[in-house]
N, CA, C and O atoms as a MOPAC input file, in Angstrom:
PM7 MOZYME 1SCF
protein

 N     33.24100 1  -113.50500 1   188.20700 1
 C     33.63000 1  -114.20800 1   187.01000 1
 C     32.85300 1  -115.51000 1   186.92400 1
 O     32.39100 1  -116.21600 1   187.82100 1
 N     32.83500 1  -115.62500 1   185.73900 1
 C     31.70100 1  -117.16500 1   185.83800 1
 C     32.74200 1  -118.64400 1   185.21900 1
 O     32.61200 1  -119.84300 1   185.46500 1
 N     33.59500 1  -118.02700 1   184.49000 1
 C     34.58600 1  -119.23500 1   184.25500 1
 C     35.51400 1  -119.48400 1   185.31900 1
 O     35.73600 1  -118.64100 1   186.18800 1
 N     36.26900 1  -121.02800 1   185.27000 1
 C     36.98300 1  -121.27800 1   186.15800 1
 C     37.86600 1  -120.81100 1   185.51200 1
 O     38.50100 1  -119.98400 1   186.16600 1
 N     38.43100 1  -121.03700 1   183.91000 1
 C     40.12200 1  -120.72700 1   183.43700 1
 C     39.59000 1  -118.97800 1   183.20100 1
 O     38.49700 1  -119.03100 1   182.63600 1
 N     39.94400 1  -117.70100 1   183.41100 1
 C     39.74900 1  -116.52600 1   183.33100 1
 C     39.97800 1  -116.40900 1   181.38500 1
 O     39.13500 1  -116.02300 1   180.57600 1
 N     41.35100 1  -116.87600 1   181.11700 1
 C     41.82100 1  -116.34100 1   179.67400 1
 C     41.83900 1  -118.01300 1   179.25000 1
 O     41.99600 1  -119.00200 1   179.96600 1
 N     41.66300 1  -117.91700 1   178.12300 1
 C     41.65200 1  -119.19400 1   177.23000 1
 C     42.80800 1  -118.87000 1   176.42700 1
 O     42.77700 1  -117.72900 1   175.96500 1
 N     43.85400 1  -119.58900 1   176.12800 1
 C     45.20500 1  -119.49200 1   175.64900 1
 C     45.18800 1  -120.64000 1   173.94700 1
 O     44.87900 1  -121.83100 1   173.96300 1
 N     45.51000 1  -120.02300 1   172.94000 1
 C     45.61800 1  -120.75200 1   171.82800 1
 C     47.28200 1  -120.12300 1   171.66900 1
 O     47.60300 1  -119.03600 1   172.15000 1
 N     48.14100 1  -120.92500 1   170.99000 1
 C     49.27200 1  -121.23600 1   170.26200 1
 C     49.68100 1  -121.37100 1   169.09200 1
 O     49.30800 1  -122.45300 1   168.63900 1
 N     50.28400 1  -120.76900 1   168.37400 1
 C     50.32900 1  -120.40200 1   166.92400 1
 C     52.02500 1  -120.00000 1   166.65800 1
 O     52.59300 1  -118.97300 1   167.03000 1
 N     52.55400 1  -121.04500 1   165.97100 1
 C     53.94100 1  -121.01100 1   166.11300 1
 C     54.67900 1  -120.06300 1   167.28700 1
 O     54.87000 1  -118.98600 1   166.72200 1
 N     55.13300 1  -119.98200 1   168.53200 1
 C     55.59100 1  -119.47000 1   169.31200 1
 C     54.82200 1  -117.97100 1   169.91500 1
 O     55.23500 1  -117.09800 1   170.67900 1
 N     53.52700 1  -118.15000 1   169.17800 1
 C     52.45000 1  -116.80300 1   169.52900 1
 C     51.74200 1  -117.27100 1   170.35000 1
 O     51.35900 1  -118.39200 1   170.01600 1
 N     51.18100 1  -116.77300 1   171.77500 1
 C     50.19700 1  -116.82900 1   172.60400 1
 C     49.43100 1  -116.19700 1   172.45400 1
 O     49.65800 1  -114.98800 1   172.40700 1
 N     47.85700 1  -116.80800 1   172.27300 1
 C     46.86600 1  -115.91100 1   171.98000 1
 C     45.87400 1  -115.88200 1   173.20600 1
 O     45.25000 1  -116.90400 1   173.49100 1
 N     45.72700 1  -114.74000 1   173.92200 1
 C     45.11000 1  -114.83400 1   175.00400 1
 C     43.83600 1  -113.99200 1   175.33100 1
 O     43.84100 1  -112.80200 1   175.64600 1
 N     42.69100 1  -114.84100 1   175.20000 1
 C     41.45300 1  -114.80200 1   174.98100 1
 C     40.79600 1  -114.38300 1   176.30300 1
 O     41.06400 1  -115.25100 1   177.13400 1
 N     39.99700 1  -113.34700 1   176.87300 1
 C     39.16300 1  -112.67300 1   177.77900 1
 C     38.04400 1  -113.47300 1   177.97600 1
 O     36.98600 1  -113.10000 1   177.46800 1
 N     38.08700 1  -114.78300 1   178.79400 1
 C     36.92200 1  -115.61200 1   178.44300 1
 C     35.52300 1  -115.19600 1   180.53400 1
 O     34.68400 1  -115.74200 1   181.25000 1
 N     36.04100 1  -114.35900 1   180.43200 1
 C     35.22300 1  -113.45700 1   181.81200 1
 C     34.12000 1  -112.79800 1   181.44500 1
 O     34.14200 1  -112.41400 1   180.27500 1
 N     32.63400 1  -112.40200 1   182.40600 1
 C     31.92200 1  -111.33300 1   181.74700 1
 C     32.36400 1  -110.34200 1   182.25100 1
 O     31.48200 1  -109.57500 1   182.63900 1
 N     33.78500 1  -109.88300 1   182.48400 1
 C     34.22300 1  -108.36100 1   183.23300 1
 C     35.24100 1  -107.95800 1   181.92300 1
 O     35.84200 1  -108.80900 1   181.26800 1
 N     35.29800 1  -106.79500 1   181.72500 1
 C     36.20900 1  -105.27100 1   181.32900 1
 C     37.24600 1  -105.81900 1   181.94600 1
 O     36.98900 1  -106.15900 1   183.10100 1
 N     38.65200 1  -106.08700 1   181.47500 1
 C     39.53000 1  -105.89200 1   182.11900 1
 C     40.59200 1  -104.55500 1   181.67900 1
 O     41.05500 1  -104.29100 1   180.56900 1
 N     40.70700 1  -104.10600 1   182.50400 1
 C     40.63900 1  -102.66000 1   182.58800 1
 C     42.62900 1  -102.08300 1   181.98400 1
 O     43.12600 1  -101.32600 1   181.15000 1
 N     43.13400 1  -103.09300 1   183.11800 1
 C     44.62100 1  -103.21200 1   182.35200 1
 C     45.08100 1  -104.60400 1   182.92600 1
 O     44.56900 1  -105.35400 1   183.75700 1
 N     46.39900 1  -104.68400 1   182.07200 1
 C     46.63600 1  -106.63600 1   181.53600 1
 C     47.94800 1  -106.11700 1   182.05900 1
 O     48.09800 1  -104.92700 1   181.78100 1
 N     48.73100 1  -106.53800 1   182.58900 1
 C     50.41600 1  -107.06100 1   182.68300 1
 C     50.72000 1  -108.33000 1   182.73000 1
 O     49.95400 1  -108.98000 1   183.44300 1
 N     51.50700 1  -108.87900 1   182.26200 1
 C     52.14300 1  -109.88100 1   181.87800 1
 C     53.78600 1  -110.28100 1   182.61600 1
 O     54.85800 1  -109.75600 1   182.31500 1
 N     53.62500 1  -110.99000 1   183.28800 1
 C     55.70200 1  -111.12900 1   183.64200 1
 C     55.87200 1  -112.87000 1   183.44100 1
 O     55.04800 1  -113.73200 1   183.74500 1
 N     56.70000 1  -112.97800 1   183.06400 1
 C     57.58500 1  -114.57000 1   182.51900 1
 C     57.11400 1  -115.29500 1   183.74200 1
 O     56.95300 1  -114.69000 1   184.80200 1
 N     56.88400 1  -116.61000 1   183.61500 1
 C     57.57000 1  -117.37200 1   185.17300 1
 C     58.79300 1  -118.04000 1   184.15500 1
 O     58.87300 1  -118.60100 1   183.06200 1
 N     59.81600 1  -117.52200 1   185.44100 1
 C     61.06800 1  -117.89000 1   185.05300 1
 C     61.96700 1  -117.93000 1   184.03400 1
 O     62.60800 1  -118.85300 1   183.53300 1
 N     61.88900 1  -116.59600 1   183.78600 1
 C     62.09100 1  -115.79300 1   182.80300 1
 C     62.06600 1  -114.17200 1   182.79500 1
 O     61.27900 1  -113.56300 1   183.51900 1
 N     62.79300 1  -113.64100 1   182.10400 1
 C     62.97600 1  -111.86100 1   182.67800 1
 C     61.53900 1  -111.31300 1   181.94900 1
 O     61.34900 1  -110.23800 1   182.51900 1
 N     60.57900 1  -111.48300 1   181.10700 1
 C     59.86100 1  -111.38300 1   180.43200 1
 C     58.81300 1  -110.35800 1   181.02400 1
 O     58.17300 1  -110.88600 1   181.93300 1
 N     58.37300 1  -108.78800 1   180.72800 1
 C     57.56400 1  -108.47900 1   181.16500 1
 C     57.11600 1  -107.63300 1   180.24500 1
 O     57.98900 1  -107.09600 1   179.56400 1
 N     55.87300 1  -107.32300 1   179.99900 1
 C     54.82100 1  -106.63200 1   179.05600 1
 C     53.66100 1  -106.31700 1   179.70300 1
 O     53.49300 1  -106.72300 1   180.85200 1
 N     52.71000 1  -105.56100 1   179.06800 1
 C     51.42200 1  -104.35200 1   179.28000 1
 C     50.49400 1  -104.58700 1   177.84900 1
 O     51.03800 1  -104.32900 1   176.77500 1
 N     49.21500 1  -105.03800 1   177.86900 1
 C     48.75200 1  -104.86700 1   176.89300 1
 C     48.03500 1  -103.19300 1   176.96000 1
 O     47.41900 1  -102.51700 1   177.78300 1
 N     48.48200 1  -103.06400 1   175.73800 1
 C     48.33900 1  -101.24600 1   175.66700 1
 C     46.81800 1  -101.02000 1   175.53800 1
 O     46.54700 1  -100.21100 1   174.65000 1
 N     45.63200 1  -101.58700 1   176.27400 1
 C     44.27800 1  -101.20100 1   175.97300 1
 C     43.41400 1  -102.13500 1   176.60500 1
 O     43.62000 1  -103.33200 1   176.80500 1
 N     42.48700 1  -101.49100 1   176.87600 1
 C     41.75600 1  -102.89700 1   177.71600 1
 C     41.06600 1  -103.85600 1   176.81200 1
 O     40.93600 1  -103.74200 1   175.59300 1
 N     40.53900 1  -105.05000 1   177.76600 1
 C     40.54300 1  -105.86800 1   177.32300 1
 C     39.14400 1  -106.81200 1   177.32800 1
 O     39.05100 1  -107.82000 1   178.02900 1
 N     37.91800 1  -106.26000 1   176.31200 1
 C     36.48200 1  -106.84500 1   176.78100 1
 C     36.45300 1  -108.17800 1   176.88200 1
 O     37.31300 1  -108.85700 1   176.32100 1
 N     35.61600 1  -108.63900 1   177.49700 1
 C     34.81600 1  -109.95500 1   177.45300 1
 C     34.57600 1  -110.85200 1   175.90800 1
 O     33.61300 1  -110.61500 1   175.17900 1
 N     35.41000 1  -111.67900 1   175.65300 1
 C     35.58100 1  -112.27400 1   174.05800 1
 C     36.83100 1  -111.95600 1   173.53200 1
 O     37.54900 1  -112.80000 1   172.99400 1
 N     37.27300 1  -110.21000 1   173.72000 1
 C     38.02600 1  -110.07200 1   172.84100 1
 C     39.50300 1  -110.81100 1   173.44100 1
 O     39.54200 1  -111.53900 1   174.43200 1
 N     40.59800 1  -110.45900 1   172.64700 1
 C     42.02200 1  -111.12100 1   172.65600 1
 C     43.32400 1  -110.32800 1   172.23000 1
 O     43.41900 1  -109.36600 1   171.46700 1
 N     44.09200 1  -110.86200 1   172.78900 1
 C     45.71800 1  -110.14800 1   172.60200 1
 C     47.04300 1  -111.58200 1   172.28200 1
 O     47.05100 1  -112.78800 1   172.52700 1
 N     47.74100 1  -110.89700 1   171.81700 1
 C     49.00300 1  -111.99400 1   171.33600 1
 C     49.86900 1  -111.56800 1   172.02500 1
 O     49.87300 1  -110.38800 1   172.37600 1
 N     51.00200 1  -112.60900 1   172.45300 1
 C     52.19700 1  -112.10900 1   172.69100 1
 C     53.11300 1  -113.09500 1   172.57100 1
 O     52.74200 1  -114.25600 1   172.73800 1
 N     54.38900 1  -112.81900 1   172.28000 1
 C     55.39800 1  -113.89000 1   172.08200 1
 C     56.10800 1  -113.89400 1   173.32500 1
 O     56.40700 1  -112.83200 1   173.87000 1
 N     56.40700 1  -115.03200 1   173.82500 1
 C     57.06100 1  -115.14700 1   174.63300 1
 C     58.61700 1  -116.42900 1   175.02700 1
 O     58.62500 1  -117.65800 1   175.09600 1
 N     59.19500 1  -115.89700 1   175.11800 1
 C     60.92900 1  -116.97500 1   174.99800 1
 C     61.00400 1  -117.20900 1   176.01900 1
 O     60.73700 1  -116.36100 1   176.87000 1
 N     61.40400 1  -118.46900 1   176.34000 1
 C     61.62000 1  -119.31500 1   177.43000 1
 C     60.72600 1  -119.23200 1   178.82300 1
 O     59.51700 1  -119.02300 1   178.92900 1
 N     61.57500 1  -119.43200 1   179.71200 1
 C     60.73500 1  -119.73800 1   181.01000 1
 C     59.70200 1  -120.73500 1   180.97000 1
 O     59.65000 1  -121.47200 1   179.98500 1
 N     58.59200 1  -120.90300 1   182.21800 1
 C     57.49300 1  -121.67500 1   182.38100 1
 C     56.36500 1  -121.35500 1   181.98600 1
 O     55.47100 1  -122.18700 1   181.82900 1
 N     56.21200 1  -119.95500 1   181.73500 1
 C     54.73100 1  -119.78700 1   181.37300 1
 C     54.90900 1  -118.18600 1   181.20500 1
 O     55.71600 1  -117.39800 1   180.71200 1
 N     53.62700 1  -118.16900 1   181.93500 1
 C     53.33300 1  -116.47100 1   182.15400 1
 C     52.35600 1  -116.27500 1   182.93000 1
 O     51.39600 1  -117.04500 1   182.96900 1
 N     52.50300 1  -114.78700 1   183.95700 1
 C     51.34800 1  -114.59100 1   184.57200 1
 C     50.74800 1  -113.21800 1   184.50300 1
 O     51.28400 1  -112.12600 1   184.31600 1
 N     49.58200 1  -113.53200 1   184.69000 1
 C     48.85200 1  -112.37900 1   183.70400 1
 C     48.07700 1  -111.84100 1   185.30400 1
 O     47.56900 1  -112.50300 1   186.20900 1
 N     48.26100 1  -110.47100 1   185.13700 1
 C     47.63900 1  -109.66900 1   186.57600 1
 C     46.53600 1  -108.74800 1   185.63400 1
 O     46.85900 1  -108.23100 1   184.56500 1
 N     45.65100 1  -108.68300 1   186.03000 1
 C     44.74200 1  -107.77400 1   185.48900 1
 C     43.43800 1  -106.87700 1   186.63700 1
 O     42.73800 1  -107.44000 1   187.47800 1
 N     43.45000 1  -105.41500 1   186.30900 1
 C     42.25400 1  -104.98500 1   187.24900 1
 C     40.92600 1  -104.93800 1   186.32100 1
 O     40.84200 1  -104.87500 1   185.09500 1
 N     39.85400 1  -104.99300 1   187.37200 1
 C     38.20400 1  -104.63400 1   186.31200 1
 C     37.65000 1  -103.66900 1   187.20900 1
 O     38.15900 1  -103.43500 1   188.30500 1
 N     36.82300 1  -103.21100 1   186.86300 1
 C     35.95500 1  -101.67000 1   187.46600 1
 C     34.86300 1  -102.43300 1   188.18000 1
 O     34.19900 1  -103.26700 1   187.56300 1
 N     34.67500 1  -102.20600 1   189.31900 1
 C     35.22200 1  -101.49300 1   190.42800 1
 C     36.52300 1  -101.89400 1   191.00500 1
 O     36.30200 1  -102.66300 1   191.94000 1
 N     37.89800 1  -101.67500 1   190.81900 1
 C     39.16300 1  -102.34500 1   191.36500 1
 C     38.96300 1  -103.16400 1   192.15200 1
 O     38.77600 1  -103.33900 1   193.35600 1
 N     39.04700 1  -103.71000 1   191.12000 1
 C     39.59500 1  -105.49000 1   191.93100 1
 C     40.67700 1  -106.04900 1   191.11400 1
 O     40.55400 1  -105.86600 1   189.90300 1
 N     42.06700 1  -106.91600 1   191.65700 1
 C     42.91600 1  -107.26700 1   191.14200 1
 C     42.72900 1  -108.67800 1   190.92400 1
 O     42.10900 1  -109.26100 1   191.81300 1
 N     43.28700 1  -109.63500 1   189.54200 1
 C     43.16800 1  -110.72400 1   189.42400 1
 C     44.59900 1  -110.94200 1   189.06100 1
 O     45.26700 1  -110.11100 1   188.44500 1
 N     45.14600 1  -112.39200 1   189.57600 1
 C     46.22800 1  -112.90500 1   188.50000 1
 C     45.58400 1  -114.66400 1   188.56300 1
 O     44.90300 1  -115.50200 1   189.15500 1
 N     46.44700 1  -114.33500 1   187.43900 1
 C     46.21500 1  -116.24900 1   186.76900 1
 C     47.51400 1  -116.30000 1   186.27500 1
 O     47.92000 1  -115.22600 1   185.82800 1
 N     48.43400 1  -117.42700 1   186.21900 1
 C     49.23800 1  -118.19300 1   185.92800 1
 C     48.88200 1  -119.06200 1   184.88300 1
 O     47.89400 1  -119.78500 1   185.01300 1
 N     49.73900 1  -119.08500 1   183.60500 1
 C     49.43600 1  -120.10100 1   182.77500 1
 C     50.84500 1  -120.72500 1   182.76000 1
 O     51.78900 1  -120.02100 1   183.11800 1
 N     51.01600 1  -121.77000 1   182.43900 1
 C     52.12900 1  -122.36000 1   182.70000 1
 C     52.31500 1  -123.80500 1   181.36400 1
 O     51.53900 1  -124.75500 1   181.46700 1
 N     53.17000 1  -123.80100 1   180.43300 1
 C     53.24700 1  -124.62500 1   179.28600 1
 C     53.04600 1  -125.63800 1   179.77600 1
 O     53.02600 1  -126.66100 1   179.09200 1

């Protein structure tokens, strides 16, 4: 990966917009709350540029686990 932040996060009334700012395929996205019951799957992968939304209620943030080809696992923590 060549960036330090992996996803670039924009905000849009209570929408998280979460931007693929990597030159890797991420292959599949899960999502779980911090501190919060909150868990989701973005249904498709996820290129280099492109982006996904998700709403999310309460807790601290969110952390985002994602694999790229050749399996390798990433998580990042974003946190409000």
């Amino acid at each position: 990966m060549t960036n330090t932040e992996p996803w670039a996060v924009s905000i849009d009334g209570g929408k998280f917009r979460f931007t693929n700012a990597t030159d890797e395929r991420a292959v599949m996205v899960t999502l779980q709350g911090v501190g919060s019951d909150y868990q989701d799957a973005v249904p498709a992968p996820v290129n280099p540029g492109e982006s996904f939304a998700v709403k999310i209620r309460g807790g601290a943030g969110v952390r985002i686990n994602w694999t790229t080809l050749p399996t390798r696992h990433h998580t990042w923590v974003y946190t409000r």
